[in-house]
C-alpha positions as CSV (number, residue, x, y, z in Angstrom):
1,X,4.2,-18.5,27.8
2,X,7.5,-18.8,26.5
3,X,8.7,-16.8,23.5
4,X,7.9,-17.3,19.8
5,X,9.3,-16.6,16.7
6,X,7.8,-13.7,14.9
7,X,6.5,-16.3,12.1
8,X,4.3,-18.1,14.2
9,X,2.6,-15.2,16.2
10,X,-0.8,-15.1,13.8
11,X,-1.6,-11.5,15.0
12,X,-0.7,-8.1,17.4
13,X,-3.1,-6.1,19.0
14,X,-2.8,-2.6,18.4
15,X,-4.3,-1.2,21.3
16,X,-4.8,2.5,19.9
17,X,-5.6,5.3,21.9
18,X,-8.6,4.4,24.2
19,X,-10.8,1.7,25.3
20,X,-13.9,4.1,26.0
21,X,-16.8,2.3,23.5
22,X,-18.2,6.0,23.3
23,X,-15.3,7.7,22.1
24,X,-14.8,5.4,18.8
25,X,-17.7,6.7,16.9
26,X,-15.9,10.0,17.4
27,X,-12.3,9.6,16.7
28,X,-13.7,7.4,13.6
29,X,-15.3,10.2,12.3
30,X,-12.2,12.9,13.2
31,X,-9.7,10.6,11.4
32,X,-11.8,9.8,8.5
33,X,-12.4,13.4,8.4
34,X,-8.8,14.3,8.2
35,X,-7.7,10.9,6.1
36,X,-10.2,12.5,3.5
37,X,-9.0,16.2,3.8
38,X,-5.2,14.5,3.1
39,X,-6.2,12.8,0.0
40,X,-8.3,15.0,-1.9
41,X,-6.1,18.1,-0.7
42,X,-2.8,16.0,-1.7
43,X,-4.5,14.8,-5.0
44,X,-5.7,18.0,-5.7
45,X,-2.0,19.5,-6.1
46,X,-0.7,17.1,-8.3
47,X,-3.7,17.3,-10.6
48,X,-3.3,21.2,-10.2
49,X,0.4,20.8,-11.5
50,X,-0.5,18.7,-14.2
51,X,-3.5,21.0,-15.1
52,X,-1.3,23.8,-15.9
53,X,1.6,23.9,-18.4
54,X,3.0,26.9,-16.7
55,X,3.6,24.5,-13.3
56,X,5.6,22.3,-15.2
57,X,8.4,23.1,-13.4
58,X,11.1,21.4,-11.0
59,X,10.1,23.1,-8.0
60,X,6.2,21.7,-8.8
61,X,7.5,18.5,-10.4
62,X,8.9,17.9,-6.5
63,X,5.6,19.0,-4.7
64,X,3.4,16.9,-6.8
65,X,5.7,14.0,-5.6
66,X,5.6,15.0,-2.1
67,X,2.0,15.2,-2.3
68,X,1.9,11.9,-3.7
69,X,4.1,10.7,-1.0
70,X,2.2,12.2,1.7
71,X,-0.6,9.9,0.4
72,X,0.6,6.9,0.7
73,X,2.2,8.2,4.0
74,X,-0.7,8.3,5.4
75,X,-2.9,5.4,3.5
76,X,-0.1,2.4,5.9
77,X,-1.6,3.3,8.7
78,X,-4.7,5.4,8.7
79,X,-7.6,2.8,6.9
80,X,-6.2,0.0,9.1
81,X,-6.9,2.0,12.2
82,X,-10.5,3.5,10.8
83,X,-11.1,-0.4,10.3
84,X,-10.3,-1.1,13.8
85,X,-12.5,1.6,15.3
86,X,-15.3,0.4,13.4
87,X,-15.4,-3.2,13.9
88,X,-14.0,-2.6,17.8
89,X,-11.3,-4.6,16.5
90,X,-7.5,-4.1,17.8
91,X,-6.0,-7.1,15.9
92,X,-3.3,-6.8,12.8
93,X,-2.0,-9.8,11.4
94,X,1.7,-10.6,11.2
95,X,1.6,-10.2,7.5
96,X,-0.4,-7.1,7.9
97,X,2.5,-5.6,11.1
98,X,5.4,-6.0,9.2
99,X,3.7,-4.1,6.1
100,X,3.3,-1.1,8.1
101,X,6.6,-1.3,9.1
102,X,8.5,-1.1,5.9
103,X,6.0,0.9,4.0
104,X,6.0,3.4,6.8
105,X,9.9,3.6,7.1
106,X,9.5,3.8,2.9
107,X,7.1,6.8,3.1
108,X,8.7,8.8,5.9
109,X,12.4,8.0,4.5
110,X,10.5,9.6,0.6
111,X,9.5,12.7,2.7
112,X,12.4,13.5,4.1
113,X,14.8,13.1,0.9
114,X,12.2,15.0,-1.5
115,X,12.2,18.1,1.0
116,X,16.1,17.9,0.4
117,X,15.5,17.5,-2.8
118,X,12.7,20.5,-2.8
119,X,15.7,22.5,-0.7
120,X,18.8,21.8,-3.3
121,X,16.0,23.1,-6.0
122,X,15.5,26.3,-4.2
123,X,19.2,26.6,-3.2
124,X,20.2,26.3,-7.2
125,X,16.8,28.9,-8.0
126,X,18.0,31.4,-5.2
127,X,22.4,30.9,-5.5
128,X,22.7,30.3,-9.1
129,X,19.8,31.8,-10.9
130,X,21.1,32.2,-14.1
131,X,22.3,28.4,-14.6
132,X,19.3,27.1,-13.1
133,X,17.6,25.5,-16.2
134,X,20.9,24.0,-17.0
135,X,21.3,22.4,-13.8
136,X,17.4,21.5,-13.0
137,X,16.8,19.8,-16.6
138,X,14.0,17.3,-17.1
139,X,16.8,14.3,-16.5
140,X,18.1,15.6,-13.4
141,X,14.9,16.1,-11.9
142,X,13.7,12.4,-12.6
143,X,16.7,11.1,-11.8
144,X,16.2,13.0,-7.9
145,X,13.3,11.3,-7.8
146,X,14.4,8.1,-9.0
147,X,17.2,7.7,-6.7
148,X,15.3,9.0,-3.6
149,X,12.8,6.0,-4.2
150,X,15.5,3.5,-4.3
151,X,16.9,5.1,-1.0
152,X,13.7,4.8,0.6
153,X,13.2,1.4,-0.5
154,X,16.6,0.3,1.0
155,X,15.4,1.9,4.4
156,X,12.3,0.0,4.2
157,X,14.0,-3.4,4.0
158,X,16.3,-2.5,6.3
159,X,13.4,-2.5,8.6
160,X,11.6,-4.9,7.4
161,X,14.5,-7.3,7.8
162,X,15.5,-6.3,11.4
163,X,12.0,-6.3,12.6
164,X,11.4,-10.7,10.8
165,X,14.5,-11.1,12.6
166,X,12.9,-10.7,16.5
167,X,11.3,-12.9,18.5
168,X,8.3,-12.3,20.8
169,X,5.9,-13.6,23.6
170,X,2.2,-14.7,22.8
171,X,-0.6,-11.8,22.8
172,X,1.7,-9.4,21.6
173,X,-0.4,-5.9,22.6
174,X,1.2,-2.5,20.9
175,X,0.2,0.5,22.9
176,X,0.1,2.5,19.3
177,X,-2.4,2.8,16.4
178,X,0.2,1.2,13.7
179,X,2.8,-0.9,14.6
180,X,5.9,1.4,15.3
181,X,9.0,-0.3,14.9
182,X,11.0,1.4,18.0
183,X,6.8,-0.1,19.9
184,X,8.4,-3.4,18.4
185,X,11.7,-3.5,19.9
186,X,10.3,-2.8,23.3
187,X,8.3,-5.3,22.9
188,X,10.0,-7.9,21.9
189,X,11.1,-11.0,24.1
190,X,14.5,-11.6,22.7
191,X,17.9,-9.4,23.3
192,X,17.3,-6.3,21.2
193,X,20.6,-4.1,21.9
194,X,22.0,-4.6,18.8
195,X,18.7,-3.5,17.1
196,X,18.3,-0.8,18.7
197,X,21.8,0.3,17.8
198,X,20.8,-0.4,13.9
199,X,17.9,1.8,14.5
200,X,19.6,4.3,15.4
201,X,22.1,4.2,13.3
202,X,19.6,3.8,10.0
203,X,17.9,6.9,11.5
204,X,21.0,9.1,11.9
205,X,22.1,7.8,8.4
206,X,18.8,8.2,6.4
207,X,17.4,11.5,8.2
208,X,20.3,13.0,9.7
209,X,22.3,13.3,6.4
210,X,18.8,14.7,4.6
211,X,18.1,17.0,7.4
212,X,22.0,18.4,7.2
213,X,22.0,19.2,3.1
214,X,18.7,21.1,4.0
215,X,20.5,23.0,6.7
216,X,23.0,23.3,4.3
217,X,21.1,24.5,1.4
218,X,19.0,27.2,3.7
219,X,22.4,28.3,5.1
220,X,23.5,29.6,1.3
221,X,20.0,31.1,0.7
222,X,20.3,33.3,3.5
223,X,23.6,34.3,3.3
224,X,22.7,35.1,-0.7
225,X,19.2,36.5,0.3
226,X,21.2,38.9,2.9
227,X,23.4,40.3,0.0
228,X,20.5,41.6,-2.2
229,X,20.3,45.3,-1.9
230,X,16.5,45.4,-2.5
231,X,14.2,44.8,0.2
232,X,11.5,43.8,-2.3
233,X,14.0,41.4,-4.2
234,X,14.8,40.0,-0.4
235,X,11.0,39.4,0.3
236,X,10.3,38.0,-3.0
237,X,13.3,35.7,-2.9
238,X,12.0,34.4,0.6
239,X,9.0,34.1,-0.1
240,X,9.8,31.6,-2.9
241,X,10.9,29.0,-0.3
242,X,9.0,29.9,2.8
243,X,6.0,27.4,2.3
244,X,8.6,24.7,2.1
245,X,10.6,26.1,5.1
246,X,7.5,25.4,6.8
247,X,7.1,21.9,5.6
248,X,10.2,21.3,6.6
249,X,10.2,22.8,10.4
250,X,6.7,20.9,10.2
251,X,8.1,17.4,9.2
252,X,11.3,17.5,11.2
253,X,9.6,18.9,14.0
254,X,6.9,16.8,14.7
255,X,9.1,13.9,13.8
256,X,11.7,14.5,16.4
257,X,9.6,15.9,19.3
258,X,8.0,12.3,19.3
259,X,10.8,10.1,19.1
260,X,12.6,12.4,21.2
261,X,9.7,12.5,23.9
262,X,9.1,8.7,23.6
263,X,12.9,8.2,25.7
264,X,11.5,10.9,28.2
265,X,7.4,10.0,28.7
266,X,6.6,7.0,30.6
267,X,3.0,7.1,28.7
268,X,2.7,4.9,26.1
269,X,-0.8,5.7,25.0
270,X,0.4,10.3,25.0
271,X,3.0,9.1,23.0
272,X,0.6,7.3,20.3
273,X,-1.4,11.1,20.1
274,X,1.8,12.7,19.9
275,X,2.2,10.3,16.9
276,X,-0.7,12.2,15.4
277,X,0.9,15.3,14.6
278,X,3.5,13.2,12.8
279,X,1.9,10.8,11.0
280,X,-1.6,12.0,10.3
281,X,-1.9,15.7,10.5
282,X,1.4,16.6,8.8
283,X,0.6,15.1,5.3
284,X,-2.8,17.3,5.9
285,X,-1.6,20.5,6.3
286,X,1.2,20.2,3.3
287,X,-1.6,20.6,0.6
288,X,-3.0,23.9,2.5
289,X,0.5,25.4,3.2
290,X,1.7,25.4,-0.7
291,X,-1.6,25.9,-2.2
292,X,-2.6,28.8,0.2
293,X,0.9,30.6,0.1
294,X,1.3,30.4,-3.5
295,X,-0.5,32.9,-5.6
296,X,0.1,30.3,-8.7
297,X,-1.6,28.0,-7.4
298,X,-4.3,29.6,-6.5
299,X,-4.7,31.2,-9.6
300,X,-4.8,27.7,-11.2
301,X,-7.5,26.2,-8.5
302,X,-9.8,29.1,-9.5
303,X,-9.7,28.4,-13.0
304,X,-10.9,25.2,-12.8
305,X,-13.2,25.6,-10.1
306,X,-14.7,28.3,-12.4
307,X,-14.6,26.0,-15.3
308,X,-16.6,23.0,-13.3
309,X,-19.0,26.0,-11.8
C-alpha cells in the first residue's frame, strides 16, 4: 500500500521483544517486578527528604526531583508494555505513539539536566565551600529546577513536532517495546534526512552541552579534591559526590552504548533489550545507589521504619 499520513494510521504495533506465548507470563512478571521496585524505591526518597528537616537541603532538594523524574521516566513506557504482555496485544494508537515520544524525550532531557544540575551543586559544595549557602539559596535552587523543566519541555515538542510531521506505510510494526523516535524515522515511508539531521542535532544540543558542564564541574572537584593535604578530607570530600558520579556514568552510559550500538547492530529486537538497561533498570537502581551510599539516609529510613514497626 502506498504511504499515509501519520494522522490517519489508527495504530503501530510495537512488536516488543519476543513472540514466544510462554515467555510473556515471565517477562510480565520481571518488569512488573522492577516497575514496582522503581516506584516505591523512587517515592521512598522523596518522602525520606521530606521526612527529615535536616535533608532539606539543595543537594536532596535535586534528588527528590530526580527521583521524581525517574518516575515518570519510567511510567511512558513501562504500564503500556505490561498491558501489552497481558492482553497479547502489540498495538499503540497514534495518539497513544506520539505521547511516548514527547514525554520520553521530556523525562530523559529532566535526567540529564538535573544530574548537571546535581553536579554544579557539588562543584559549588566542594570549590567554594564557604559561599555555598549564598550561592545555593532556596530561589536558586527552584529556579534550576524551573528552568530545567521548561528545557525539557522544549525538547519534548521538538520531538513531538518532527515525529506529526512524517509520513508512513499501513501496518506500521516497531521492532521496540515503546515507540523510539530514531525506530520512527527508520520507519517511516517519506524522506527522513533532514530529520535525522534535527535529531541529531537536538541530541548533541540538549545532552551534549549537559554532559560537558558535568565534565566540567567534576574536572574542578578533582583538581580541588587533589589539593587537600588530608587524606581523610580527600575521602570525605569524594565521597560526598560519588553516588552521583555513579548516576551519572550509569545514565550516560547506558544511554550512549545503545544509541551508539543501534548504528553498529543489525538486530533490531538486541537493541530493544539493550533499551532495558536505559530505560527501565536505570531509574531502578538510582533509589538504591543514594539511599545505600549515604549514611543520612539511611539513618532517616531507620527511623521511620522503626516508628511504623
Amino acid at each position: 500500500m502506498g504511504p499515509q499520513n501519520l494522522t490517519s494510521v489508527l495504530e503501530f504495533h510495537l512488536l516488543g521483544f519476543s513472540d514466544d506465548l510462554e515467555l510473556q507470563p515471565l517477562l510480565f512478571g520481571l518488569f512488573l517486578t522492577m516497575y514496582l521496585v522503581t516506584v516505591f524505591g523512587n517515592l521512598l526518597i522523596i518522602l525520606t527528604v521530606s521526612f527529615d528537616f535536616h535533608l532539606h537541603t539543595p543537594m536532596y532538594f535535586f534528588l527528590s526531583n530526580l527521583s521524581l523524574a525517574d518516575i515518570s521516566f519510567s511510567t511512558t513506557t513501562v504500564p503500556k508494555m505490561l498491558v501489552n504482555l497481558k492482553t497479547h496485544s502489540k498495538s499503540i494508537t497514534y495518539a497513544g505513539c506520539l505521547t511516548q515520544v514527547s514525554s520520553f524525550s521530556l523525562f530523559v532531557c529532566l535526567d540529564s539536566l538535573l544530574l548537571t544540575v546535581m553536579a554544579y551543586d557539588r562543584f559549588v559544595a566542594i570549590c567554594h565551600p564557604l559561599h555555598y549557602p549564598a550561592i545555593m539559596n532556596f530561589h536558586l535552587c527552584g529556579l534550576l529546577v524551573l528552568v530545567s523543566f521548561f528545557v525539557s519541555l522544549l525538547d519534548s515538542q521538538l520531538h513531538y513536532l518532527m515525529m506529526s510531521q512524517l509520513t508512513f506505510c499501513a501496518d506500521v510494526e516497531i521492532p521496540h517495546f515503546f515507540c523510539d523516535p530514531p525506530q520512527l524515522l527508520k520507519l517511516a515511508c517519506s524522506d527522513t534526512s533532514s530529520n535525522n539531521i534535527l535529531i541529531y542535532f537536538i541530541g548533541t544540543i540538549f545532552g551534549g552541552v549537559p554532559l560537558t558542564g558535568i565534565l566540567y564541574s567534576y574536572t574542578r572537584i578533582i583538581s580541588s579534591i587533589l589539593r587537600i593535604s588530608s587524606s581523610g578530607l580527600r575521602y570525605k570530600a569524594f565521597s560526598t559526590c560519588g553516588s552521583h558520579l555513579l548516576a551519572v556514568c550509569l545514565f550516560y552510559g547506558t544511554g550512549l552504548g545503545v544509541y551508539l550500538g543501534s548504528s553498529v547492530s543489525s538486530s533490531l529486537r538486541k537493541e530493544a533489550v539493550a533499551s532495558v538497561m536505559y530505560t527501565v533498570v536505570t531509574p531502578m537502581l538510582n533509589p538504591f545507589i543514594y539511599s545505600l551510599r549515604n549514611s543520612h539516609i539511611k539513618n532517616v529510613l531507620w527511623r521511620i521504619v522503626s516508628r511504623i514497626a
